[in-house]
C-alpha positions in Angstrom: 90.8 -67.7 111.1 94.8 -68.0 110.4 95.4 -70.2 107.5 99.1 -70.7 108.7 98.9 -74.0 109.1 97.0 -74.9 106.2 99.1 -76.6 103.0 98.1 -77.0 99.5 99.1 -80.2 97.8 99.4 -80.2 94.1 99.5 -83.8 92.5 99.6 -84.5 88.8 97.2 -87.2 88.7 94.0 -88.2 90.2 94.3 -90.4 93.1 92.0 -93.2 93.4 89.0 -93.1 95.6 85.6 -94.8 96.8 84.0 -92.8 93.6 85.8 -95.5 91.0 85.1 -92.7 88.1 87.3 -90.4 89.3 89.7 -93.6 87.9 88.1 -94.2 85.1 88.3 -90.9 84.0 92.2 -90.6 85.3 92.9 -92.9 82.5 91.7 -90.8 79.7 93.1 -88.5 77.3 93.8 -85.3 78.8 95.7 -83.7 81.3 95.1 -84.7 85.5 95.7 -82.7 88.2 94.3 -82.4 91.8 94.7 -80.3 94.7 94.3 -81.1 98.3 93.9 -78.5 101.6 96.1 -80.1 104.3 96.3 -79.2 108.2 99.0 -80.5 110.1 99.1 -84.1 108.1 94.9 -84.5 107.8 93.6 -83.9 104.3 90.8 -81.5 104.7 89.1 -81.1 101.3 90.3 -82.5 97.4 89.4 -81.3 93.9 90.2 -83.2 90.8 90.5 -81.7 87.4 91.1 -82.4 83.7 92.7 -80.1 81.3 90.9 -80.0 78.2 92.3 -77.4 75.9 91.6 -73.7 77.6 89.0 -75.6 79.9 89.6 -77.4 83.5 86.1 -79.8 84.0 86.0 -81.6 87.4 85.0 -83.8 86.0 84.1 -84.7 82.3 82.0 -88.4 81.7 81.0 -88.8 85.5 77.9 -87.7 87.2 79.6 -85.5 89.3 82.9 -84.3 91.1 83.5 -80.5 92.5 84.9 -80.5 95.5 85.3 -83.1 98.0 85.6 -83.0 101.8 87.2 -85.4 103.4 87.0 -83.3 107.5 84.7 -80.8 108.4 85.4 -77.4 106.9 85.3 -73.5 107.6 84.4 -71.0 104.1 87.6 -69.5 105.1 89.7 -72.9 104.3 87.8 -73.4 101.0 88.1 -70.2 99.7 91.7 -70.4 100.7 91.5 -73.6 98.4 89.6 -72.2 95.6 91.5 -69.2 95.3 94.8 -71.5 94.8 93.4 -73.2 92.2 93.0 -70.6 90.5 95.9 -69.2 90.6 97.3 -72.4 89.4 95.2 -72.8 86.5 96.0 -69.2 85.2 99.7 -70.4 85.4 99.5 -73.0 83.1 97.0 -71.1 80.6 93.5 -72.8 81.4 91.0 -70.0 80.9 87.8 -71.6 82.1 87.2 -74.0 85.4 83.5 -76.2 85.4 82.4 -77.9 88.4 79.7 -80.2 88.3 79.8 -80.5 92.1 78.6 -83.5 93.9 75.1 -82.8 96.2 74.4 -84.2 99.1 74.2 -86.4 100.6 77.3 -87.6 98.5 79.0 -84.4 100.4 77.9 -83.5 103.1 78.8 -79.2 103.1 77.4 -79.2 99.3 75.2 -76.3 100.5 78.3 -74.4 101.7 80.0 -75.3 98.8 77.4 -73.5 96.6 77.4 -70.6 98.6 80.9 -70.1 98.2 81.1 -70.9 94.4 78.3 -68.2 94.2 80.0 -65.6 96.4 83.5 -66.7 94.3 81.8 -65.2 90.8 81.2 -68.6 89.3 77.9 -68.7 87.9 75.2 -71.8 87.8 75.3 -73.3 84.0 73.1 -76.5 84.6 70.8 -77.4 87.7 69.3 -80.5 88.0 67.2 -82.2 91.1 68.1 -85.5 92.8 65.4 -87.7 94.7 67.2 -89.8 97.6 65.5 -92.2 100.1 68.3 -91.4 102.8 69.0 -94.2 106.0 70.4 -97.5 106.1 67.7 -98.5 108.4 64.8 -96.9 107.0 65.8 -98.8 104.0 65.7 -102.0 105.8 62.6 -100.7 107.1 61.0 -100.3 104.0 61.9 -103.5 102.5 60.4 -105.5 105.5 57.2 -103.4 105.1 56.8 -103.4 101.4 59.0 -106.4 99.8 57.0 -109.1 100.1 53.7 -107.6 98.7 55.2 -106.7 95.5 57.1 -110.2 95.3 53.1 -111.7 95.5 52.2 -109.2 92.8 55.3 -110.3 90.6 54.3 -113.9 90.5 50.9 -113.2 89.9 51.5 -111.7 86.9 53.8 -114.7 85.7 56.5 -112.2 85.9 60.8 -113.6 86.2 62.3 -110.4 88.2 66.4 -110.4 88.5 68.8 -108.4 90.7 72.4 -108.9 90.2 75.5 -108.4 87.8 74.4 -107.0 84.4 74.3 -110.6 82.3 74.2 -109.0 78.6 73.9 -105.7 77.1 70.3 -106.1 75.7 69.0 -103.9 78.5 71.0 -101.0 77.8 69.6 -100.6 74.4 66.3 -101.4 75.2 66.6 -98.5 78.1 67.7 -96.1 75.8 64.8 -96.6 72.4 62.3 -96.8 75.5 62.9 -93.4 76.8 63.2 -92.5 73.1 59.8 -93.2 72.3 58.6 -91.2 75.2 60.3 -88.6 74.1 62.5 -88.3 77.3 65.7 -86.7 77.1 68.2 -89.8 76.7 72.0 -89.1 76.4 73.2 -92.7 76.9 76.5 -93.0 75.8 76.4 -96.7 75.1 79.8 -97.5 74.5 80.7 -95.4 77.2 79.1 -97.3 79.7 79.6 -100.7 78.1 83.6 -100.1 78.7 83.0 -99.0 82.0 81.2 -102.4 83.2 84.1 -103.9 81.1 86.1 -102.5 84.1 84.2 -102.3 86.8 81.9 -104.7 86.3 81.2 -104.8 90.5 80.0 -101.6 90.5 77.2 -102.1 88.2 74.0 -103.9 88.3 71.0 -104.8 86.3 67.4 -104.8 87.5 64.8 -106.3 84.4 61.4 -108.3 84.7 60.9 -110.5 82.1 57.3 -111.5 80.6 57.2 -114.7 78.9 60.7 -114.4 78.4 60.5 -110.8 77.2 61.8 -107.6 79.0 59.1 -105.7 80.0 61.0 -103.1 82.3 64.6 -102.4 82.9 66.9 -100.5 85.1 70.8 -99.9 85.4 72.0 -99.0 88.6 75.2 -98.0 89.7 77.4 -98.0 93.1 79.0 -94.7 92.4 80.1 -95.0 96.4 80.3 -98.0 98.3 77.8 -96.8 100.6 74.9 -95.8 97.8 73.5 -96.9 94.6 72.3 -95.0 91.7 69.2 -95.7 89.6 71.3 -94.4 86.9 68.4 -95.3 83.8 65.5 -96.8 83.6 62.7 -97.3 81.1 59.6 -99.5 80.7 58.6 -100.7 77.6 55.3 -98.4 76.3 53.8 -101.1 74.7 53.5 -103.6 77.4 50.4 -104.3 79.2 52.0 -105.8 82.6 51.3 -103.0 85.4 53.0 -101.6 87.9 56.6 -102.4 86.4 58.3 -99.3 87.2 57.1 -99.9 90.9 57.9 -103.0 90.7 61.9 -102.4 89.2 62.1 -99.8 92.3 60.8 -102.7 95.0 63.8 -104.5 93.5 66.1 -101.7 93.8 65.3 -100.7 97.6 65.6 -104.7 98.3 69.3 -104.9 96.6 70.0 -101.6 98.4 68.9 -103.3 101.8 71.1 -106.7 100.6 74.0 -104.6 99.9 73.6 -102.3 103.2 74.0 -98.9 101.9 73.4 -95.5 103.7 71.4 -93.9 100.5 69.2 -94.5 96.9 70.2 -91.7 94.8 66.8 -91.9 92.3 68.5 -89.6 90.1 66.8 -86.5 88.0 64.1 -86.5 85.8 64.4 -84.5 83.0 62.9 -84.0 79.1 64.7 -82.5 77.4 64.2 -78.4 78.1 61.7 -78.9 80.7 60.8 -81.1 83.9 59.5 -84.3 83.5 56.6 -83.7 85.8 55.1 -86.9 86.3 58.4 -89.1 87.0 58.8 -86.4 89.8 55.7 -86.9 91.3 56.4 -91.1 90.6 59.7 -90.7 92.5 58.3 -88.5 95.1 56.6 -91.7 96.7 59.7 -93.7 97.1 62.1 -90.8 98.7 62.6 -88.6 101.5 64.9 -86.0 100.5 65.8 -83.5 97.3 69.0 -81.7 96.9 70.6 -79.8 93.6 73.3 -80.9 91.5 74.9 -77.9 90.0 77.2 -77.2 87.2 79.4 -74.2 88.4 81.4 -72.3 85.9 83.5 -69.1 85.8 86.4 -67.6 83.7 89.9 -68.1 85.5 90.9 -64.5 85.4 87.6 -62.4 85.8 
């Protein structure tokens, strides 16, 4: 395949997107940079970087970022684009590039994009699993099949469920000594995500129940995308005796998914802290219909 026509776009910033992090980060300390693939005025694929001492991370503080495609791609084109990068980064001194690249369904040639990375000599530093429940309509679908019995099991129980914009920050640490105390691996940044909701406070939400005015069960989720929400943490408190309050919280998370019409629930990993955590897997494994990696790639600039 001739690369003639393809261009490589160097900007000194990162340029805002759908994925509002990519902002957020943007606007911290540290140098920005991104580089685009063109062909004949269509933007074929993006990465975003910062520049942290000998180090390029695309990108620290966010979930994920890698690269990006914006058109359907050939290994040719991206390799073209990797190699570039490169090239630039050993110019200005970086020694060391980390992806954590986005799965899919967030991008949809992520299994290409490994392959390549592999192929390239960068070598897998983290791996963690995602559980999705994938399809605007079988979302819908579920809701209509499922909603209303766990709504008759809410009120039974004298529980107050709520869906909407995160109201105060109680939930966050009550998420975080939860998970403590069950000894899973829990590396909320608190502050960290409280300025973020400072800023975007559209993008995240707050799922609790409530049991005679105390929270029982808690989850944050986040619209990372416009088209998906992330059950970014949850935790249920191990003393309680209401049941069924982590199937409940996900009831409420596939109904707001369904309100807000999104393509896909990303249900996130579930990790302790050297090992899988087994059993949220297998919890998990009832409410989606797809797994996919999220890897952290890393490699030395100059081999």
């Amino acid at each position: 395949m001739s690369l003639d026509n393809f261009e490589i776009r160097v900007l000194e910033n990162i340029p805002a997107s759908d994925y509002f992090l990519e902002g957020y980060v943007a606007g911290l300390s540290g140098e920005s940079i991104s580089y685009q693939l063109w062909k004949k005025q269509k933007l074929k694929a993006s990465i975003s970087l910062k520049i942290l001492g000998s180090e390029a991370i695309s990108l620290p503080l966010t979930p994920f970022a890698g690269i990006k495609s914006h058109e359907s791609l050939h290994t040719e084109s991206l390799e073209y684009l990797l190699m570039k990068v490169l090239h630039d980064l050993e110019r200005r001194g970086v020694k060391k590039l980390r992806l954590i690249q986005r799965p899919f369904p967030y991008e949809e040639h992520a299994e290409l994009i490994h392959y390549l990375l592999f192929k390239m000599g960068f070598s897998p530093l983290k791996i963690v699993n995602h559980q999705f429940f994938i399809g605007k309509k079988k979302i819908k679908n579920w809701v209509k099949d499922n909603y209303s019995r766990v709504q008759k099991k809410i009120k039974a129980q004298g529980l107050e469920a709520y869906s909407g914009p995160i109201r105060n920050f109680d939930c966050l640490s009550k998420i975080a000594s939860w998970n403590k105390e069950r000894g899973y691996d829990e590396s909320i940044d608190e502050k960290e995500i409280i300025q973020q909701i400072s800023l975007y406070p559209d993008r995240y939400l707050e799922l609790s129940l409530r049991k005679d005015g105390q929270l029982v069960g808690a989850c944050l989720a986040v619209r990372l995308t416009t088209d998906s929400i992330y059950y970014f943490k949850s935790a249920v408190d191990p003393k309680t005796e209401v049941k069924q309050v982590g199937e409940h919280l996900i009831a409420q998370l596939f109904s707001m998914a369904a309100d807000l019409k999104v393509n896909f629930i990303d249900l996130g990993s579930s990790d302790e802290e050297f090992k899988p955590n087994h059993p949220l897997i297998f919890f998990k494994s009832r409410f989606s219909n797809g797994t996919y990696n999220k890897i952290t790639w890393t490699r030395e600039v100059k081999p």
